[in-house]
C-alpha positions in Angstrom: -4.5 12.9 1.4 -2.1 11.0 3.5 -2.9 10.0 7.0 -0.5 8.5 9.8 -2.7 6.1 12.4 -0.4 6.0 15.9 -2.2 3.2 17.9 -0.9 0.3 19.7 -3.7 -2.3 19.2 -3.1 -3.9 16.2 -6.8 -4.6 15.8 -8.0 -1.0 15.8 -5.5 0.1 13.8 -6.1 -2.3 11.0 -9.9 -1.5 11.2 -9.1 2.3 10.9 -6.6 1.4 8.4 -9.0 -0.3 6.2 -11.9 1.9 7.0 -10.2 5.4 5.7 -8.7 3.6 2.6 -11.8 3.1 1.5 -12.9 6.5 2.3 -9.8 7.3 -0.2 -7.1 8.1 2.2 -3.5 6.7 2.1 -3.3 5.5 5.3 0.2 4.4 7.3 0.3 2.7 10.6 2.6 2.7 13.5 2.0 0.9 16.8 4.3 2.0 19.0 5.1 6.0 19.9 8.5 5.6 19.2 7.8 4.8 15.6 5.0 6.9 15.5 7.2 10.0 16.3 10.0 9.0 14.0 7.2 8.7 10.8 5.7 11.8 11.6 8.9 13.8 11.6 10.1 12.1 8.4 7.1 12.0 6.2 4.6 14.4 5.6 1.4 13.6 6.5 -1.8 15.3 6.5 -3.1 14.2 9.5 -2.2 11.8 12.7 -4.8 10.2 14.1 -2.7 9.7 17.5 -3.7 7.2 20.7 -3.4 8.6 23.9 -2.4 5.7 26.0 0.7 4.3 23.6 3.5 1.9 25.2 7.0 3.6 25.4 6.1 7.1 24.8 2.6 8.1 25.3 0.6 10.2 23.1 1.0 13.5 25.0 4.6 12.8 24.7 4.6 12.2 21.0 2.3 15.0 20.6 5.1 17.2 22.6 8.0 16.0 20.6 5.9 16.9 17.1 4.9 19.8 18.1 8.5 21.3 18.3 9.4 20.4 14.3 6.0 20.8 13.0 2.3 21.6 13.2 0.6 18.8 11.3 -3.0 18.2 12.4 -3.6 15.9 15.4 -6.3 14.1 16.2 -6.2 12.0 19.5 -8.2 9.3 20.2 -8.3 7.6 24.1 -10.2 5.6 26.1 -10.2 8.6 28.5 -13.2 10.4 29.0 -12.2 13.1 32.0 -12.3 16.8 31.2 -9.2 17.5 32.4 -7.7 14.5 30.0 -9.4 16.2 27.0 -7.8 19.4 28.1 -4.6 18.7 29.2 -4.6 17.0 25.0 -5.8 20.0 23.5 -3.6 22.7 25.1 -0.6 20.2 24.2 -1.0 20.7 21.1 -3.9 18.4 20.0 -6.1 19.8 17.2 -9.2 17.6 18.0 -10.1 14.7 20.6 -12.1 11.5 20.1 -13.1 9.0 23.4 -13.4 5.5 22.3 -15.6 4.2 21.8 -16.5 5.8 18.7 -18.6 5.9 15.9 -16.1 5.8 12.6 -18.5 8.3 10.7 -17.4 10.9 13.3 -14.0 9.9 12.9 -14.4 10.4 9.0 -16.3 13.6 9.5 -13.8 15.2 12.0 -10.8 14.5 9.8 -12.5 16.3 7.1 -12.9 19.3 9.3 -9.3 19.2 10.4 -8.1 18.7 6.7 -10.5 21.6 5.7 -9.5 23.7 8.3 -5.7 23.2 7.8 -5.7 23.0 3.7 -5.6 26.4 3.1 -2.8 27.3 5.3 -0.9 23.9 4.4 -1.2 24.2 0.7 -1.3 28.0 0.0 0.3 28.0 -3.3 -1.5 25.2 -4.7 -5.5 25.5 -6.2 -8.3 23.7 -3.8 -10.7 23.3 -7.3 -8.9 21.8 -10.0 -10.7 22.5 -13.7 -10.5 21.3 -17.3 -12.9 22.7 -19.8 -16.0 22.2 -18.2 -15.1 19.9 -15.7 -14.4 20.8 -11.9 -13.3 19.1 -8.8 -13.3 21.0 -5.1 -10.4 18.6 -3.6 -11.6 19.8 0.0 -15.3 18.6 -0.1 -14.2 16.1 -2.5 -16.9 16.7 -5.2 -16.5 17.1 -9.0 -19.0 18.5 -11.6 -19.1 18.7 -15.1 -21.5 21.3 -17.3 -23.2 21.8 -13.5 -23.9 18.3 -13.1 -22.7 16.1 -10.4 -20.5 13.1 -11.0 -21.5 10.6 -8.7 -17.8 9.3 -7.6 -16.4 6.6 -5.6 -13.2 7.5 -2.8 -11.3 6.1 -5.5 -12.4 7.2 -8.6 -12.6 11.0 -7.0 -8.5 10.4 -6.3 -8.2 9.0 -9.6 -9.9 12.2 -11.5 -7.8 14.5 -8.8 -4.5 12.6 -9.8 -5.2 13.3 -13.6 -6.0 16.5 -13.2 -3.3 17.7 -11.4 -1.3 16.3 -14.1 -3.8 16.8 -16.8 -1.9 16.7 -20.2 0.8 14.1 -18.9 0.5 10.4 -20.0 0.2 8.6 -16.6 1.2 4.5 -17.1 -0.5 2.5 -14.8 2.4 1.5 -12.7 2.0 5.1 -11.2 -1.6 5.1 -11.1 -1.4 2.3 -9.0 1.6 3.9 -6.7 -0.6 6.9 -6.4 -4.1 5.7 -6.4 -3.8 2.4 -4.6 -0.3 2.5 -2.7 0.0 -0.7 -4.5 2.8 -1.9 -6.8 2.0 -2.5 -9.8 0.6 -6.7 -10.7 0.4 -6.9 -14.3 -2.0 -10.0 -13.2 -4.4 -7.5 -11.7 -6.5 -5.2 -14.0 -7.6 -2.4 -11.4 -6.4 0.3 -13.1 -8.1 -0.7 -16.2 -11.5 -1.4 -14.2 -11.4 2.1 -12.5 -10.8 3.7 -15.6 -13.8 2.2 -17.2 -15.8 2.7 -14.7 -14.6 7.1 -14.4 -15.0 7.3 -18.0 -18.5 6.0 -17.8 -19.7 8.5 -15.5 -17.1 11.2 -16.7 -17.1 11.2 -20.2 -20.2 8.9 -21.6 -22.8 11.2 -20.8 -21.2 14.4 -22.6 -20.4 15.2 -26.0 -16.7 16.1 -26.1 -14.4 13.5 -24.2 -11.8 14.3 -21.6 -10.1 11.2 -20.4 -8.1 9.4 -23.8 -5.8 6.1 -23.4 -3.0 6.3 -24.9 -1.6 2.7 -26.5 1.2 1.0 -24.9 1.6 4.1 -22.3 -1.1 4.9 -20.1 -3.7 7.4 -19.4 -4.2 11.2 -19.6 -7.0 14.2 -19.1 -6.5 16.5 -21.7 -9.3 18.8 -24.4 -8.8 17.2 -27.6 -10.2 18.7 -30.7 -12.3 17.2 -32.9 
């Protein structure tokens, strides 16, 4: 899931920047409305998390100009508390609203409702609960099982698993993992990849008899039922 942070304070936005990549969202930021607008018209995101009060062209405004090209989720955040604020937000198009201060695990679970809420209409064609032999993984409440049991997965190693699966049967290199995964280019000094696969197959594959995830030499990665 990609997210778009609009937000003028280059300290908040770096703590919500850092705060939903570790809760295993790609996260861009812009701080300024102008770019904000321009982003969220070019790319497609799954969700703005928009300020309110933004140099330039405030968040209603931004909100406004989106909201004539497209109907990506919104959720504002401002310092103003006043009903009519909160309304005047929400009947512009605004899916949700947020007064700072906030707690961040409100943050994290509004997003998921909003991302719930708008998955199935966003992404008709394309399955919410991805499977491979026994193995399944519900990409809106984030949670994979295999034989019944629940894998006990990091943000990262549940994007991992949803990566491979969507392209289960391809050889994945880890130059793309780490595009996809990470939003990282690829270091061959740093062994991340490597380290997150160990660590999936360890709680994927150790504890069950037949083995999903298979490293292929020299090329990469892939999810796939082997026989024996």
């Amino acid at each position: 899931m990609k997210i778009l942070v609009i937000e003028d304070s280059v300290k908040m936005a770096e703590y919500l920047r850092k705060g939903l990549c570790e809760e295993g969202y790609v996260v861009d930021v812009a701080n300024s409305g102008i770019d904000g607008l321009h982003m969220a018209i070019e790319i497609d995101y799954d969700l703005l998390v928009l300020d309110g009060m933004l140099p330039g062209i405030d968040g209603l405004a931004v909100l406004a100009a989106l909201r004539q090209s497209k109907q990506t989720p919104v959720l504002m955040l401002t310092a103003r508390g006043q009903v009519e604020d909160r309304v005047k937000g929400l009947q512009g198009g605004a899916d949700d609203y947020l007064v700072k201060p906030f707690a961040f695990s409100e943050l994290v679970a509004r997003i998921q409702v909003l991302l719930r809420r708008s998955g199935g209409q966003r992404n008709a064609g394309e399955p919410t609960v991805l499977k491979v032999a026994d193995l399944d993984a519900d990409l809106l409440r984030r949670k994979a099982t295999r034989s019944g049991q629940r894998l006990d997965l990091t943000a990262k190693e549940f994007n991992l698993l949803s990566l491979l699966l969507r392209r289960q049967g391809e050889v994945l290199s880890r130059t793309e993992l780490a595009e996809q995964v990470w939003d990282m280019h690829f270091d061959s000094e740093t062994n991340v990849v490597e380290v997150a696969i160990r660590r999936l197959r360890s709680k994927l594959d150790q504890p069950f008899e037949r083995p999903l995830l298979h490293t292929v030499r020299g090329m990469g990665y892939v999810l796939e039922v082997r026989e024996p």
